[in-house]
Backbone bond lengths (Angstrom), bond angles and torsions (degrees), N, CA, C in turn:
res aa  C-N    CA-C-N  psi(-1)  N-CA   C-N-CA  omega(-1)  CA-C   N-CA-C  phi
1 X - - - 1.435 - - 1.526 109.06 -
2 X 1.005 106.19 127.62 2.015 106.86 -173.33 1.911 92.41 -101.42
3 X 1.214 86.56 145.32 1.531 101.53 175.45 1.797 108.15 -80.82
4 X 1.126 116.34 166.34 1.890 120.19 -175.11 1.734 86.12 -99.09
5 X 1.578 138.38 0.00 1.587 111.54 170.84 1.864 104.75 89.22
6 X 1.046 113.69 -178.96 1.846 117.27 -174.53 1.059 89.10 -64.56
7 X 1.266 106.19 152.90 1.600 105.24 155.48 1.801 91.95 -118.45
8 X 1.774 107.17 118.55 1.182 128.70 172.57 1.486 110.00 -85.59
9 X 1.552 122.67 151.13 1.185 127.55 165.56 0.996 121.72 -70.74
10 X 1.458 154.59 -162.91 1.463 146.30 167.37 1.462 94.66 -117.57
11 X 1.266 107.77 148.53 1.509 115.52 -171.25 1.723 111.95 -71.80
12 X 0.912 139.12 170.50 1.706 140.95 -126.96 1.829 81.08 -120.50
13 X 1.420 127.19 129.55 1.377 123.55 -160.88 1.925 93.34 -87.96
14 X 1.341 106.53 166.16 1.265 118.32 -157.86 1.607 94.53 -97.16
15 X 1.754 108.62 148.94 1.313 97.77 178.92 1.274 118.39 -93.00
16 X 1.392 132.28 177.91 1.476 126.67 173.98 1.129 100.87 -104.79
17 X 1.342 115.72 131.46 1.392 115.33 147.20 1.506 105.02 -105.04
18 X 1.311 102.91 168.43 1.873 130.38 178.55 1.352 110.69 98.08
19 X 1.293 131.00 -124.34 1.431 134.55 163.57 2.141 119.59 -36.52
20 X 0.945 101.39 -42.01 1.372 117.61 179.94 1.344 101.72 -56.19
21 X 1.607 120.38 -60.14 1.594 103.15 175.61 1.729 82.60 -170.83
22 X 1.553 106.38 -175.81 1.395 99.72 154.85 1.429 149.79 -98.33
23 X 1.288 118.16 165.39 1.392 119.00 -153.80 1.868 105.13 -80.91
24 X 1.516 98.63 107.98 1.487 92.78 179.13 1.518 112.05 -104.53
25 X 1.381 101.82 55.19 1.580 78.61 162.55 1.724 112.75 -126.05
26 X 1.352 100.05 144.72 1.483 98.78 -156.46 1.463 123.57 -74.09
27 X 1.257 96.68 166.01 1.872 99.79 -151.41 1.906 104.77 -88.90
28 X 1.698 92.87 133.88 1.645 103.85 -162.07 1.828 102.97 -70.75
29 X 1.622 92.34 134.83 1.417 92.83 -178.50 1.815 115.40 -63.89
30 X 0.778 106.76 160.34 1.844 121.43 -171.39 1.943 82.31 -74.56
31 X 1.298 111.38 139.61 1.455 132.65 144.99 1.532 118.99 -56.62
32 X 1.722 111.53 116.87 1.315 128.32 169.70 2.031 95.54 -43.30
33 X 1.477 96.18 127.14 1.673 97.01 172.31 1.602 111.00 -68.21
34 X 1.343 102.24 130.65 1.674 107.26 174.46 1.572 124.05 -74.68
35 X 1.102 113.85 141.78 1.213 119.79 -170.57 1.615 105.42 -78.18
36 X 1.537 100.34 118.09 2.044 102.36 167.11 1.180 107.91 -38.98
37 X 1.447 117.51 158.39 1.432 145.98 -178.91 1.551 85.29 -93.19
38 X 1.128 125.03 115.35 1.592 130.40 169.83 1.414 118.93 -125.24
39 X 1.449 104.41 0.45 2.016 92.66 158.20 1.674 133.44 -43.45
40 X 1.499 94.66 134.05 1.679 78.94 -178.35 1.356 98.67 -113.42
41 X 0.908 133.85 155.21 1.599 154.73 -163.96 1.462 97.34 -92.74
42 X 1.419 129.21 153.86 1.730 132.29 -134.96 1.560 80.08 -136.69
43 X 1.593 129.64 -34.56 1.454 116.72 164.12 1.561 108.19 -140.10
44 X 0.893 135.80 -153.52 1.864 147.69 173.18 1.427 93.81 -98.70
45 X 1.744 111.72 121.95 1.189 117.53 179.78 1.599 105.07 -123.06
46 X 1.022 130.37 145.66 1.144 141.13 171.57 1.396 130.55 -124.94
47 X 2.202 142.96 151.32 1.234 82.40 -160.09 1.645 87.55 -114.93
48 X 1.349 116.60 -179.83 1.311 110.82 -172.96 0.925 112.86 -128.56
49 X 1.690 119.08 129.34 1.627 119.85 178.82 1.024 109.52 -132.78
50 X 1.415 107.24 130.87 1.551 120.70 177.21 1.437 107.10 -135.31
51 X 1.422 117.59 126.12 1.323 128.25 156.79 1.559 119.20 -36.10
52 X 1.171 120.77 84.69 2.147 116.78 177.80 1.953 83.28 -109.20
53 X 1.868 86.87 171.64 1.555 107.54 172.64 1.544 96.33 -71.60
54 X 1.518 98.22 162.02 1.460 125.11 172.05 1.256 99.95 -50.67
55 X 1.375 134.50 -49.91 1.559 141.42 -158.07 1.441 111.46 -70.67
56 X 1.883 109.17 -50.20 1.657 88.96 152.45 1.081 142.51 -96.15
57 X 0.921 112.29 1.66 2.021 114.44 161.17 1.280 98.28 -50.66
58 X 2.024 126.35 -66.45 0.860 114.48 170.02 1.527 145.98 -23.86
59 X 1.450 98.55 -43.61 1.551 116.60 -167.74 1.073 87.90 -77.70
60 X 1.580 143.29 -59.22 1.476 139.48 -153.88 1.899 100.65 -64.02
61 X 1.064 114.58 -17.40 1.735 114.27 -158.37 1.569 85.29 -98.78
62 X 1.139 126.30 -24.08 1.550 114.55 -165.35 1.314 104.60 -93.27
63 X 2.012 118.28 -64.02 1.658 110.96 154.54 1.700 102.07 -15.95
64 X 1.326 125.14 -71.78 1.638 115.62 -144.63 1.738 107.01 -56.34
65 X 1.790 99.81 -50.54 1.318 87.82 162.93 1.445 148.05 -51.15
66 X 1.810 105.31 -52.04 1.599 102.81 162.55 1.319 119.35 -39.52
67 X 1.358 129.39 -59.96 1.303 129.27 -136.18 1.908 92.43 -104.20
68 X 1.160 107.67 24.55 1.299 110.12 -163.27 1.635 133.30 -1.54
69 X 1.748 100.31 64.53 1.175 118.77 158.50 1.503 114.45 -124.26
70 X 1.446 104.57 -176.26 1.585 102.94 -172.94 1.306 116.77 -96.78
71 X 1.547 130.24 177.03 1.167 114.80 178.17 1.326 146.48 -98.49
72 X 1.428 100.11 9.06 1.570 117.03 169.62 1.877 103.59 -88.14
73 X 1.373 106.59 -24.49 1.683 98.35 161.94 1.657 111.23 -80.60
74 X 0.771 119.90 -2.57 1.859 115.79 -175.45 1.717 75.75 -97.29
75 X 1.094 149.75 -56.94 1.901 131.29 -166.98 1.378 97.72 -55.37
76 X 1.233 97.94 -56.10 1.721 103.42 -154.30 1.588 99.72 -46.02
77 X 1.283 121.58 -49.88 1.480 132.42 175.17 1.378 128.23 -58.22
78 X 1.682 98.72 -32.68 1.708 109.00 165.70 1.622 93.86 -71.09
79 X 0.938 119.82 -66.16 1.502 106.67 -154.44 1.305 102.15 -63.77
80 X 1.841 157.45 -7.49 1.537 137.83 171.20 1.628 94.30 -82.02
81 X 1.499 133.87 -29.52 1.080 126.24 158.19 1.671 129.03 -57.71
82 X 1.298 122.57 -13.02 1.291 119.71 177.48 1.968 97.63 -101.13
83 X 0.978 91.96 -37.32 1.498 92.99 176.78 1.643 126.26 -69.44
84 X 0.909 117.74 -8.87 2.004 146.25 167.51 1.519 87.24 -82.28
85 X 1.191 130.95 -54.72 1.853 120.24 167.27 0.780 163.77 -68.38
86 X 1.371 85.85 -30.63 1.752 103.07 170.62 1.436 93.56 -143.29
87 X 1.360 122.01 50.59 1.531 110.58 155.31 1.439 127.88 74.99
88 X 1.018 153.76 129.69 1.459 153.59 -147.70 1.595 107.42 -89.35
89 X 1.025 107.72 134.42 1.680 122.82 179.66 1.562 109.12 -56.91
């Protein structure tokens, strides 16, 4: 005995709008206006990437944690320390 398979519904017919009748579906409210991004930046930042080993990336992420600062202040601080050595750029 073979089975007749799902028996599917027929999909739900589409409505007309325009001539057909009118369009009731209700009208989308307007979006609350967003507020500009108005931070101003405290100096000119730029961002900087340089290829280093895994070991000091590492090292720079762990200093930041110990010393609980971040790690563009741990450069900024390496570099017045390299510059006390070999002289200012």
């Amino acid at each position: 005995m073979m089975s007749k398979g799902l028996q599917i519904a027929e999909p739900p017919r589409r409505r007309q709008s325009g001539a057909g009748g009118a369009d009731t579906r209700p009208e989308k409210a307007k979006p609350a206006p967003i507020a500009k991004f108005d931070h101003v930046a405290e100096d000119e930042k730029v961002q900087f990437n340089k290829r280093v080993t895994r070991g000091v990336a590492d090292g720079y992420e762990i200093l930041a944690i110990r010393t609980r600062r971040k790690v563009p202040d741990l450069l900024a601080e390496a570099l017045s320390l390299l510059e006390e050595k070999y002289g200012k750029v």
